[in-house]
N, C-alpha and C positions, 0 to 999 in steps of 0.2 A: 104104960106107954101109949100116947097117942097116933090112931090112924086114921086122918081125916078122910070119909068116904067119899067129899069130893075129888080127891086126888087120884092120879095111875101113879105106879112105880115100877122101878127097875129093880132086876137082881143084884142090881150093882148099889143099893140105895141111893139111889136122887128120886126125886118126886117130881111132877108136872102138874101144872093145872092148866087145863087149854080154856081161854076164852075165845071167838071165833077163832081167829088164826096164831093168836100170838097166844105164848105160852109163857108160865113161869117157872121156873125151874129151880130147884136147890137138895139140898141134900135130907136126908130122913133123921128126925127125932135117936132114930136107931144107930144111927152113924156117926151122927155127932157123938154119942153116948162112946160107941167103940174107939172113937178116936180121940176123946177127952179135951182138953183145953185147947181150942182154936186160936193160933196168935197168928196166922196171916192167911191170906184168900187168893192167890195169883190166878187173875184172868186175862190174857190180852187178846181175846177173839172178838172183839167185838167188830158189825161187820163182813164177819168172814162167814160162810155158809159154812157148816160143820153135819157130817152124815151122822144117821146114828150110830152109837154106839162107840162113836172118838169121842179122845179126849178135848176138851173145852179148857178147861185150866187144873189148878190143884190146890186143895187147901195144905195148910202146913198146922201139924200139932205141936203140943210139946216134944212128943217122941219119934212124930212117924210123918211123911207129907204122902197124902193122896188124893192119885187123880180123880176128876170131875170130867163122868162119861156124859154125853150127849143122849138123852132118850130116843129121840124125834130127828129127822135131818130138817136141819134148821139156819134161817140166818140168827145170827146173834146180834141184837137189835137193843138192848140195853144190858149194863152192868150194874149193878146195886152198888150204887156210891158210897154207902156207907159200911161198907165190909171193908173201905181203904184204912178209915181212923179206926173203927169198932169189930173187929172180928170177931168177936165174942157174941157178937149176934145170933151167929149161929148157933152158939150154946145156950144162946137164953129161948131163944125163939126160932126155931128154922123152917117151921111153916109160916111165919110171917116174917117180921122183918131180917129174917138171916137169909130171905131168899138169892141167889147168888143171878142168874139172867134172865133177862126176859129173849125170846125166841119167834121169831117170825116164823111159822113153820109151814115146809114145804109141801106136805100133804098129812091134814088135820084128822084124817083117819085112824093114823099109823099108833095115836096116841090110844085106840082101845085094842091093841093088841097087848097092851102093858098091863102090868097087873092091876088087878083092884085090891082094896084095902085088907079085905079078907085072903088072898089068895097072897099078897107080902107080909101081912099078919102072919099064918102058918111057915111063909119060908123063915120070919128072921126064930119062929118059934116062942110069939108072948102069947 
């Protein structure tokens, strides 16, 4: 399983990657895995400031729909257009193009209180 060491993450698995202030955000390798075939990506926050640790949207699997937590309190500043037609993105690819928003964040600190690669490595246990 991959864990890119640029990245912070959540216990909740989503992943960030902060460039100055805006950030990218989507879910983990590990997650997609637990949640199996991604057939829809419901986001309608764009715009809206979201604190951390709300929910932002939900993907939808074959079996189960789960929420998409907010790492960072953030505005939501884009959507990844292509999770409308192709949600499977997220299954092929979730550290690149299954990325799900991009995130104007309000205080770009908050993002190294989240895990690093080794320390979500140990929680999901590969």
């Amino acid at each position: 399983m991959n864990f890119p060491s640029n990245l912070r993450y959540t216990k909740d698995h989503e992943w960030i990657l902060l460039e100055g202030n805006v950030a990218t955000i989507g879910i983990t390798e590990f997650a997609q895995r637990e949640l199996g075939d991604i057939v829809f990506v419901d986001i309608n926050s764009l715009n809206k400031l979201i604190n951390a640790e709300e929910v932002f949207g939900t993907v939808e699997a074959v079996k189960t729909v789960s929420d998409l937590f907010m790492p960072v309190a953030g505005t939501v500043s884009e959507i990844n257009p292509e999770l409308d037609g192709s949600p499977e993105l997220v299954n092929q690819d979730p550290y690149g193009d299954g990325w799900m928003v991009k995130v104007t964040v309000t205080n770009p600190a908050d993002v190294d209180a989240l895990l690093d690669a080794a320390a979500y490595q140990a929680l999901v246990g590969e």
